[in-house]
Structures are given as structure tokens and as C-alpha cells.
Short mmCIF file of the C-alpha atoms (twelve columns), coordinates in Angstrom:
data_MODEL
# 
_entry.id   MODEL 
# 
loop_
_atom_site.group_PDB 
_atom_site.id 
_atom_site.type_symbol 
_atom_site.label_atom_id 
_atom_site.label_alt_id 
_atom_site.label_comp_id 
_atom_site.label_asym_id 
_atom_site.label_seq_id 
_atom_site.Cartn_x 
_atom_site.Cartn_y 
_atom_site.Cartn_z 
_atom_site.pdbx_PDB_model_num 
ATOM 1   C CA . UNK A 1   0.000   0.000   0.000  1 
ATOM 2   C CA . UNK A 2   1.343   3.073   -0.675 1 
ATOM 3   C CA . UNK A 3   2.047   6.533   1.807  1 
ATOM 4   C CA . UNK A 4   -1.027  8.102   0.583  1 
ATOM 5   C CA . UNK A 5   -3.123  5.364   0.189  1 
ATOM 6   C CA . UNK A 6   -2.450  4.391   3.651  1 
ATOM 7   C CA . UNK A 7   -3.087  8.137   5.374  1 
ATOM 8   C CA . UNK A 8   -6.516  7.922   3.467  1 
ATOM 9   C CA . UNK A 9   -7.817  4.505   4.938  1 
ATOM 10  C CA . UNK A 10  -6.463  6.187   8.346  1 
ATOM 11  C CA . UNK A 11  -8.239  9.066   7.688  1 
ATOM 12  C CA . UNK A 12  -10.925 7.359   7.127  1 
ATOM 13  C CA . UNK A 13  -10.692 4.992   10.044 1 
ATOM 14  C CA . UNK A 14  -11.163 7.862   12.428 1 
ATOM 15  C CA . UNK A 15  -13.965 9.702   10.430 1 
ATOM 16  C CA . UNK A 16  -15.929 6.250   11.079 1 
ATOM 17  C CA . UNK A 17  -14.648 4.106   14.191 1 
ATOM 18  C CA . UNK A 18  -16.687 5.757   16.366 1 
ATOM 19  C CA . UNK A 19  -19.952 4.848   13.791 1 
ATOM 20  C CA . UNK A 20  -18.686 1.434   13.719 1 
ATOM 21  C CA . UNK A 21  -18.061 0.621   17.310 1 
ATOM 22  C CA . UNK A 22  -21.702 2.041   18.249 1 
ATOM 23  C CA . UNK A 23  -23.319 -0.335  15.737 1 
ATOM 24  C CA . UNK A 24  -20.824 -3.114  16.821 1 
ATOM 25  C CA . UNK A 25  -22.039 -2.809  20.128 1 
ATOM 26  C CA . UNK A 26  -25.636 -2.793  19.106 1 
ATOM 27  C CA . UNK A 27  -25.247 -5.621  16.977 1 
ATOM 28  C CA . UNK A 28  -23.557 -7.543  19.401 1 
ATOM 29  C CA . UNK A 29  -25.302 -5.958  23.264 1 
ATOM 30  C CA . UNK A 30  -21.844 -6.106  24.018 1 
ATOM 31  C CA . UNK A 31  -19.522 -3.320  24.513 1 
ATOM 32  C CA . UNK A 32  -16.461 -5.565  23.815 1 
ATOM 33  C CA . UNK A 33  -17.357 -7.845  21.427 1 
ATOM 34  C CA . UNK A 34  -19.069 -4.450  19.250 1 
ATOM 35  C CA . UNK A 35  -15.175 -3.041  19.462 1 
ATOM 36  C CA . UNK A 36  -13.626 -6.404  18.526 1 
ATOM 37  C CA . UNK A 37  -16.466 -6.627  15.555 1 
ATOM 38  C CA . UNK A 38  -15.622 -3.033  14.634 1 
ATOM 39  C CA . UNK A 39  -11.602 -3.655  14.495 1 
ATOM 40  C CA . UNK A 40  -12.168 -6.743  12.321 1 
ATOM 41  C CA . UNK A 41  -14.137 -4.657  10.147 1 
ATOM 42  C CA . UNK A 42  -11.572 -1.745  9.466  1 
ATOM 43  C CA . UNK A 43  -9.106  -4.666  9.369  1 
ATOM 44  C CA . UNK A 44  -11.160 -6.256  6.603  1 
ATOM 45  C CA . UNK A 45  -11.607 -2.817  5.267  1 
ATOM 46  C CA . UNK A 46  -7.659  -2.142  4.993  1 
ATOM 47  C CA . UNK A 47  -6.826  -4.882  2.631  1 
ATOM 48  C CA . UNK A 48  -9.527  -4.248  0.264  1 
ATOM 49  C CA . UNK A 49  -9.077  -0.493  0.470  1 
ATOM 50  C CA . UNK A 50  -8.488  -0.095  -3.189 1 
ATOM 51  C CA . UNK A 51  -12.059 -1.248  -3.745 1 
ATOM 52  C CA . UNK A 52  -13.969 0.200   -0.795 1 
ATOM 53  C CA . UNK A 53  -12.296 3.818   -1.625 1 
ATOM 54  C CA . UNK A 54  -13.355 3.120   -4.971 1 
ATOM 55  C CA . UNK A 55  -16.914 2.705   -4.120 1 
ATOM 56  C CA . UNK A 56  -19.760 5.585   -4.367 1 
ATOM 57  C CA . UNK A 57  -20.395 5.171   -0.651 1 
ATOM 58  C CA . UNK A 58  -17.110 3.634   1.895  1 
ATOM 59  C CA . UNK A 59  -19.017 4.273   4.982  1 
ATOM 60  C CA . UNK A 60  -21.847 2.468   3.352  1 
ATOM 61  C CA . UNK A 61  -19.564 -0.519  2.616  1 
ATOM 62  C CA . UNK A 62  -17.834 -0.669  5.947  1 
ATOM 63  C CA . UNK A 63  -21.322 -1.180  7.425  1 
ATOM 64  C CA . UNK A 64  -22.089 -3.758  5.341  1 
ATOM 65  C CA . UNK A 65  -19.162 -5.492  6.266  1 
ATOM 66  C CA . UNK A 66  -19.596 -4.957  9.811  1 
ATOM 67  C CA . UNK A 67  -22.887 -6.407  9.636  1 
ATOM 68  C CA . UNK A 68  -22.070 -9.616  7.836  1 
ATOM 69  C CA . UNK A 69  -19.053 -10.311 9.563  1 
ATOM 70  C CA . UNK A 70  -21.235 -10.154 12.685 1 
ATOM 71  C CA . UNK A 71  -23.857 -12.184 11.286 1 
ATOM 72  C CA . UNK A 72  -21.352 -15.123 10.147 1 
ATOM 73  C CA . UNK A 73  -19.857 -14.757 13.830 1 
ATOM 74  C CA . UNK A 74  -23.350 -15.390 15.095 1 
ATOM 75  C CA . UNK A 75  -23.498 -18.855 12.728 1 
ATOM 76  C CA . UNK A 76  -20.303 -19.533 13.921 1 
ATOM 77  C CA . UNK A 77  -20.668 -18.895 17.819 1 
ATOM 78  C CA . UNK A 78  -20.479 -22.268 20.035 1 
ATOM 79  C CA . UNK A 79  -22.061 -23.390 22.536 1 
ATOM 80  C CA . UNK A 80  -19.637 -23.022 25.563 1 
ATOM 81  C CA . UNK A 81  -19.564 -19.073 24.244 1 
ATOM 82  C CA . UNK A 82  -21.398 -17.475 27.444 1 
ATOM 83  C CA . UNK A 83  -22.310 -13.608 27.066 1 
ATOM 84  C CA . UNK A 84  -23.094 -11.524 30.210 1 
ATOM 85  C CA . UNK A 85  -26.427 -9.894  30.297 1 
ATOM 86  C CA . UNK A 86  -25.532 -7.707  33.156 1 
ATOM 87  C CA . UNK A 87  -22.772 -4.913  33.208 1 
ATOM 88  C CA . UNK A 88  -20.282 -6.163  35.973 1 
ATOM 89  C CA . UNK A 89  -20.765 -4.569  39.452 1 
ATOM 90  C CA . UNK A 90  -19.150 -1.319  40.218 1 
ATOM 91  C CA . UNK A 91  -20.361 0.958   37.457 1 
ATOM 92  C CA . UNK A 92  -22.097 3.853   37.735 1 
ATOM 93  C CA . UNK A 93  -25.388 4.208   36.726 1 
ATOM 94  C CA . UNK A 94  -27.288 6.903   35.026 1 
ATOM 95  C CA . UNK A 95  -30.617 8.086   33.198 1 
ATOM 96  C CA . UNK A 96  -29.039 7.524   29.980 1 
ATOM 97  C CA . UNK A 97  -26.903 4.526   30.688 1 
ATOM 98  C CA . UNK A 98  -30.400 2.463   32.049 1 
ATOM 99  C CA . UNK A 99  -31.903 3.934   29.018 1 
ATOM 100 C CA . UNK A 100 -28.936 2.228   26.675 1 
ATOM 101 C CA . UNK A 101 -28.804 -0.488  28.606 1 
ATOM 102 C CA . UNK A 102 -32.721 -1.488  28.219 1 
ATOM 103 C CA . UNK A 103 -32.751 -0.140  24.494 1 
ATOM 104 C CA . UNK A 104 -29.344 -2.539  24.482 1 
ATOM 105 C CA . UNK A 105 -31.676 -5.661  26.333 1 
ATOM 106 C CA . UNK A 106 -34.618 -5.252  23.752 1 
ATOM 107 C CA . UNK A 107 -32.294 -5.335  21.043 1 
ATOM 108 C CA . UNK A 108 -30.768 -8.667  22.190 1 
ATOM 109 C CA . UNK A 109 -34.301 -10.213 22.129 1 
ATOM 110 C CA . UNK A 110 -34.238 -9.791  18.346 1 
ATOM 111 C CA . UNK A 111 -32.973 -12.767 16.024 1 
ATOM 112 C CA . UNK A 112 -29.419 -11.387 14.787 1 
ATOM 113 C CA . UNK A 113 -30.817 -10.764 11.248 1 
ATOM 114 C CA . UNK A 114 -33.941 -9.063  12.861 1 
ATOM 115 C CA . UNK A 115 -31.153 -6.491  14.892 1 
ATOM 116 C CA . UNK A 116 -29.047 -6.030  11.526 1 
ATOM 117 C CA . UNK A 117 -32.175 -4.771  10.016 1 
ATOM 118 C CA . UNK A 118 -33.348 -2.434  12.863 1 
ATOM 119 C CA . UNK A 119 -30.072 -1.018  13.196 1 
ATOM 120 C CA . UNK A 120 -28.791 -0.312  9.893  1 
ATOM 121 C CA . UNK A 121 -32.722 1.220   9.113  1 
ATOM 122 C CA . UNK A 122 -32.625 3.297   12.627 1 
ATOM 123 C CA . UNK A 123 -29.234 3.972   13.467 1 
ATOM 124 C CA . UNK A 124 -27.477 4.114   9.617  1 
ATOM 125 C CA . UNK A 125 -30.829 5.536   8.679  1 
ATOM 126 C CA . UNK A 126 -30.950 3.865   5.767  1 
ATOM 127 C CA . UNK A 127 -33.324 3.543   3.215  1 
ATOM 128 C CA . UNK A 128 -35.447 0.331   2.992  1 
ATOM 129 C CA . UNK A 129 -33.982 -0.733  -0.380 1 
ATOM 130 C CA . UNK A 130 -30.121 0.556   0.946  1 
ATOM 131 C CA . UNK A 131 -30.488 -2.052  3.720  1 
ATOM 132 C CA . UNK A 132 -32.349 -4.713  1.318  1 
ATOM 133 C CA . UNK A 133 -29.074 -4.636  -0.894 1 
ATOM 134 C CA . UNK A 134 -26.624 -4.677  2.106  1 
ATOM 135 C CA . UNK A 135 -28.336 -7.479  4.076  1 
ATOM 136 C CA . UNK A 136 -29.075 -9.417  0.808  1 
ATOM 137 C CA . UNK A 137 -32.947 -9.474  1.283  1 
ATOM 138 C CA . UNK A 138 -35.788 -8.347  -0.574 1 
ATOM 139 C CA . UNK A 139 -37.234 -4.814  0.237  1 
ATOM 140 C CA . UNK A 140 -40.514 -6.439  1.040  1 
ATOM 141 C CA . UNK A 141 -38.373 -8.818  4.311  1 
ATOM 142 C CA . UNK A 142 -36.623 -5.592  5.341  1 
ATOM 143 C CA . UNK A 143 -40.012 -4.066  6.111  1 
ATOM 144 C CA . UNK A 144 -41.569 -7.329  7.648  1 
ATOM 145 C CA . UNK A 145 -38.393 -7.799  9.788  1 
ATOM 146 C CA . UNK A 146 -38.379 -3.707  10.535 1 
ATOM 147 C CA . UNK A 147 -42.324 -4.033  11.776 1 
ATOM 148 C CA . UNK A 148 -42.304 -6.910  13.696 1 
ATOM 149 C CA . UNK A 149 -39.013 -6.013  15.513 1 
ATOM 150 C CA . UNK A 150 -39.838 -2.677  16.407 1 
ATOM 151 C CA . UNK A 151 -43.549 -4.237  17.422 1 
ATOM 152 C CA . UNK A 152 -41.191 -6.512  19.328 1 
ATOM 153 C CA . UNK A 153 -39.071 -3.638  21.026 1 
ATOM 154 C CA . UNK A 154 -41.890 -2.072  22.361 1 
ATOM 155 C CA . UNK A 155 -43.417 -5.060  23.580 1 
ATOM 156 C CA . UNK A 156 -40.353 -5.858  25.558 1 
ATOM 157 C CA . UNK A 157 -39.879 -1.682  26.462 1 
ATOM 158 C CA . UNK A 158 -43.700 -2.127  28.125 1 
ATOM 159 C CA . UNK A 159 -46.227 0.778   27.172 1 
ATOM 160 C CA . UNK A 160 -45.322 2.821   29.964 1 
ATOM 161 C CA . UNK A 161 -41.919 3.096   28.704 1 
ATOM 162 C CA . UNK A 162 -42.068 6.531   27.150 1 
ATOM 163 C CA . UNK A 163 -43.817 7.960   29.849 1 
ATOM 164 C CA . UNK A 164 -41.323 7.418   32.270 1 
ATOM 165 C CA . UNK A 165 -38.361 8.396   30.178 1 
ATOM 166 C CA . UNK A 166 -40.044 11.210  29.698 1 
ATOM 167 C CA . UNK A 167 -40.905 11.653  33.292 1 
ATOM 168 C CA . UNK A 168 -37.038 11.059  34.438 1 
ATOM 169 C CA . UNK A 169 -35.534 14.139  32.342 1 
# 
């Protein structure tokens, strides 16, 4: 790779690490694995930089990446591979950390497909047929999987959810 080549991807590693390591994390619930997912992904990205600088949208292509890397990991996971659902004792909690970390719990109730769809729709904000080419599923799946997650999130959230988020600000 040459100099300039190589102080682009870098450039372009910071303009998007921190996008990537938010979406890792809610992809994975897991602050860890989301950084580990998000390193493999602008490893991935550095030796195919030629071709992901080359295309209309390198963000765009990082994501998608990102995402399939972390659904293969999913496929791959075994079963002695233990996750923590709680955030080990000691930390300090606030408003918006319970608020990430039950926005983070709903989000692990989806199937791992179901969670690539919500966040690349919510978080990327990206267009139904943008996520449909990225996730390699019809535009008419991304909106079924989109609905009935969402209907899923707020099921888990409760209906009084809102109004006490509301109520705690």
C-alpha cells in the first residue's frame, strides 16, 4: 500500500470508528465484542481499500461489512460461548446509561438478522432498499423484519416506557 493510500484509509478509520463501534455494540449488546467486531471490520476494510475507496459510498460498505461479519460470527458462535447480560458490578449508573442499557436488552431479544435490520434502518438511517441490498434481502423482508421487531421492542420496552423516560428528564 502506498504513503497516501495508507493516510486515506487512516483518515478514514477515524472519520468512522466511532460509527462502527456504536453499531458493533448494538449488533452484538456487548460493549467488547461491538469493538472487537468493529476492528475486524476496518481490518477487513484495509486490505480491500483499493475497492472500498473506490466505491460511491465507503461508509456504506464498511457497514455492510460490519454487519455480515457479525452475522457469520453469530453462525459460527459455540455453545460453551457465554455472554453476560448484566454490566459487571461497580459501574455507575445513570438516566441515559439504564436507558442504553434497556434499548441494548430489547435489542438482544431480536434474532441477529432481525437487529441487523433495525439497526442499519434506525441507526445508519438507511433507506429500505439501501439495507435490502446490504443485508441481501428483498425490500418487502426488510419491512416485515423492521415491523415486527420494532412491534417486538416495544413489547419488551412495556407501554409505559415513554412515559417514564419522559418523566425522568
Amino acid at each position: 500500500m502506498q504513503r497516501t493510500d495508507r493516510r486515506d484509509f487512516e483518515q478514514f478509520a477515524r472519520a468512522c470508528s466511532h460509527e462502527l463501534l456504536r453499531a458493533g455494540w448494538l449488533l452484538t449488546g456487548d460493549r467488547h465484542r461491538g469493538e472487537d467486531l468493529a476492528q475486524e471490520t476496518l481490518a477487513r476494510v484495509f486490505t480491500r481499500w483499493s475497492r472500498v475507496r473506490a466505491a460511491d459510498n465507503p461508509v456504506a460498505y464498511a457497514r455492510t461489512i460490519l454487519t455480515r461479519l457479525h452475522l457469520d460470527s453469530v453462525r459460527r458462535l459455540s455453545s460453551t460461548e457465554l455472554s453476560l447480560a448484566d454490566p459487571p458490578l461497580g459501574q455507575v449508573s445513570t438516566p441515559d446509561s439504564d436507558l442504553r442499557q434497556v434499548l441494548v436488552a430489547a435489542l438482544r431479544e431480536l434474532a441477529p438478522l432481525d437487529r441487523a435490520v433495525v439497526v442499519h434502518r434506525y441507526l445508519f438511517d438507511a433507506d429500505v432498499a439501501t439495507v435490502a441490498r446490504d443485508l441481501l434481502l428483498t425490500e418487502n423482508a426488510v419491512r416485515t423484519r423492521a415491523s415486527r421487531s420494532l412491534a417486538r421492542i416495544r413489547e419488551h420496552l412495556g407501554s409505559d416506557f415513554l412515559e417514564l423516560h419522559e418523566n425522568s428528564r
